[in-house]
C-alpha positions in Angstrom: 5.7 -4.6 9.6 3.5 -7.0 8.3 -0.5 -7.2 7.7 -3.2 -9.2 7.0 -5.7 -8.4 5.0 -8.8 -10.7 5.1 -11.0 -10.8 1.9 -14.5 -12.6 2.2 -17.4 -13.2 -0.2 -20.4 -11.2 0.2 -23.9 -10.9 -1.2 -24.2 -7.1 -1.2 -20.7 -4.8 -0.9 -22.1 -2.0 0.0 -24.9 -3.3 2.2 -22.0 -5.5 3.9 -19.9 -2.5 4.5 -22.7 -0.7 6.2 -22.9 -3.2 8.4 -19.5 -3.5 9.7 -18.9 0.1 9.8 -21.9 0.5 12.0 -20.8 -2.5 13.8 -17.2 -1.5 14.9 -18.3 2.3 15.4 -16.5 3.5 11.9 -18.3 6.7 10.6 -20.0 5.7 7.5 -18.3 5.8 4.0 -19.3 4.1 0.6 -16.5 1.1 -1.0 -14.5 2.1 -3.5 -16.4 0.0 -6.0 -19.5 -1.9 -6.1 -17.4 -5.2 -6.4 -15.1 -4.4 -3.4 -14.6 -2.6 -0.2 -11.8 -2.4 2.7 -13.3 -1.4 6.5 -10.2 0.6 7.4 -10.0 1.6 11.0 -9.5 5.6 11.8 -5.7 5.5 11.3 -5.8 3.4 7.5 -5.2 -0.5 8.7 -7.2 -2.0 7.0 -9.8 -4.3 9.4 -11.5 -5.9 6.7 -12.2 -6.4 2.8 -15.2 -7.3 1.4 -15.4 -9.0 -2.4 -18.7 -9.4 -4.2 -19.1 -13.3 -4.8 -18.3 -14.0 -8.4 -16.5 -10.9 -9.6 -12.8 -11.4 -11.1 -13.2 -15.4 -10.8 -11.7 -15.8 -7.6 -11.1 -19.6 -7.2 -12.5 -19.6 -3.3 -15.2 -16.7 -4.1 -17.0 -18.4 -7.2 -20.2 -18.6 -5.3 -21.3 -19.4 -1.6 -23.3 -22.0 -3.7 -20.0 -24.2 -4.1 -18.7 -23.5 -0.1 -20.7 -22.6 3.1 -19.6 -19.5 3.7 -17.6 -18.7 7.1 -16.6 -22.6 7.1 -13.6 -22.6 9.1 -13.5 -19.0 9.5 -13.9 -17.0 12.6 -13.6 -13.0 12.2 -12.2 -11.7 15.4 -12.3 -8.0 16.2 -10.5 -6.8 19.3 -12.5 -3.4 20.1 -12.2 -0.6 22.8 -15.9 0.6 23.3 -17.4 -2.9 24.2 -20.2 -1.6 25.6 -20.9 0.6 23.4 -20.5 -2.2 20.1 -22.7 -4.4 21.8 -25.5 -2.2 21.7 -24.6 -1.6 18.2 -24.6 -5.2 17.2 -28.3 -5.6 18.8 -29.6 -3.2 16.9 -28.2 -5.0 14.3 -29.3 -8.6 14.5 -32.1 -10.2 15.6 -30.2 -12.4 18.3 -26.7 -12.8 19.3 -25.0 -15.9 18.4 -23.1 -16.0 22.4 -24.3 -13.0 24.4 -21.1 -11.8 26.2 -18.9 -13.5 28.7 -15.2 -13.6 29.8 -13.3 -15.5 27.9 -11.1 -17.8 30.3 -8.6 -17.5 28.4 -8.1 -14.0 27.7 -9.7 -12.7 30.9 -11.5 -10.3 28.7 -15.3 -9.8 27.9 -17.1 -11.3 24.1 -19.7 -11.9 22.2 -20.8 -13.1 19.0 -22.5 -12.4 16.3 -23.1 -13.5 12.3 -22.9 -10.7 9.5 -25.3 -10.7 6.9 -23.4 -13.3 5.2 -24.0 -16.0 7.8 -20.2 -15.6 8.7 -19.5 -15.6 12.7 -18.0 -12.7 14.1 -16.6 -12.2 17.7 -16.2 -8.8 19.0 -14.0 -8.5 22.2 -12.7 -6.1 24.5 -9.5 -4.9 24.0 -8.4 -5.4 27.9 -9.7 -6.9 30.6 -12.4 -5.4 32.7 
């Protein structure tokens, strides 16, 4: 088996995993340090890391001073309560970045969001409607 763990730069660690675990339904839990966090999904995967910008001179997560942050980057999370993530992520932001459609592609329902990063994350259903 084989994994991959994606590691952005944030602002605030534990203010960043907050927001994802309230965002993806996880119950709520504090990062193991105040530098870095995984959002693990119920059965230990991890979904997510999150690095403090700066700590343990990272070449790529110096600063978001040097690099937009998110550019090129598209965090995709495939989810099985839709419905109910979506009314978590508008009590989370102000706006959605694409209110939710059908992909075309997929045949299954999206929408999009940025984190409090500025980085642009799509939540979709895991099947089709």
């Amino acid at each position: 088996m084989r994994r991959t763990w994606t590691i952005i730069g944030v602002d605030d660690v534990a203010g960043s995993f907050r927001w994802y675990q309230s965002l993806l339904g996880l119950p709520e839990t504090a990062p193991a340090h105040d530098y870095f966090g995984q959002i693990l999904d119920p059965d230990g995967t991890v979904l997510l890391c999150l690095h403090a910008w700066g700590a343990h001179e990272h070449p790529s997560l110096t600063s978001p001073d040097r690099a937009q942050p998110g550019n090129g980057l598209l965090l995709f999370f495939r989810i099985d309560d839709f419905d109910m993530a979506l009314s978590r992520a508008r009590a989370l932001v102000a706006r959605l970045e694409e209110e939710p459609q059908v992909n075309p592609n997929t045949g299954t329902r999206e929408f999009s969001l940025r984190d409090p990063d500025g980085y642009y994350v799509t939540i979709s259903a895991l099947s089709a409607a």
